[in-house]
N, C-alpha and C positions, 0 to 999 in steps of 0.2 A: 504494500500500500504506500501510495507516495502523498509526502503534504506539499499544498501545496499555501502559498504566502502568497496575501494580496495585498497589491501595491494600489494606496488611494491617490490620487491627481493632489494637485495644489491647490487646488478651485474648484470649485462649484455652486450652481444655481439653487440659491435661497428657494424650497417647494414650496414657503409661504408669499414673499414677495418677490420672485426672480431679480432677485440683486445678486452679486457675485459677492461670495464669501475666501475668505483665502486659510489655508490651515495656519493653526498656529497653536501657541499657548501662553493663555493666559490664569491671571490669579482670580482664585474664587474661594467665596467665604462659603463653608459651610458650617451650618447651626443645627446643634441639638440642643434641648431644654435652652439652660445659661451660658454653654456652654460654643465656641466657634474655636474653627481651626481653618489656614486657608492652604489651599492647595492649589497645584500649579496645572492648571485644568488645558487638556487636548480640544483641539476640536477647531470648525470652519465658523471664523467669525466677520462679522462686516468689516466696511474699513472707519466708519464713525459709531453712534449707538446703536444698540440693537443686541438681539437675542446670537449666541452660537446656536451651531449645527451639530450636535456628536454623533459619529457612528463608530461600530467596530468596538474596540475594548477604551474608546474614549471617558466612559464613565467608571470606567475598573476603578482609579485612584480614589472617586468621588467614594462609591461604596464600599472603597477597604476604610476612607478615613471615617464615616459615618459606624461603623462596625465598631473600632476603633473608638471612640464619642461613647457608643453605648455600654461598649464596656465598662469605660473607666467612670461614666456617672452614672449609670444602674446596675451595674455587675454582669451584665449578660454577656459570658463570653463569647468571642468570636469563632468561627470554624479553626483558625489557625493556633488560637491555644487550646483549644478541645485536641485538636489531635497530640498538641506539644503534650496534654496532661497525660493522654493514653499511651504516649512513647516513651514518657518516664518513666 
């Protein structure tokens, strides 16, 4: 079986406003309860205001930091120390 890697363009067309977005990355806050952290977010954004575009594993960093949040202010571990507990 072979994998195989996809390569995304530098641009593409906003599916809400056909404005041209370009990749990049930028900084984004994200908030749980009191609590925020910001992270250095992927994804196709305008060239003034406006919304990004993510695809692909653009929002990975978003949901490990948000996992990450709930741990450390509710206790709810994450997949990655649930495994770390049952390999100790």
């Amino acid at each position: 079986m072979t994998s195989v890697t996809r390569t995304l363009p530098d641009t593409m067309t906003s599916p809400e406003t056909g404005e041209i977005r370009r990749s990049g990355i930028l900084p984004f806050e994200l908030r749980y309860k009191a609590e925020a952290v910001t992270i250095d977010l992927p994804g196709y954004y305008p060239e003034g205001q406006g919304e990004g575009v993510h695809v692909g594993d653009d929002m990975a960093l978003a949901g490990e930091a948000l996992r990450v949040l709930k741990e450390k202010i509710d206790g709810i571990p994450s997949p990655k120390t649930i495994r770390r507990l049952n390999l100790a």
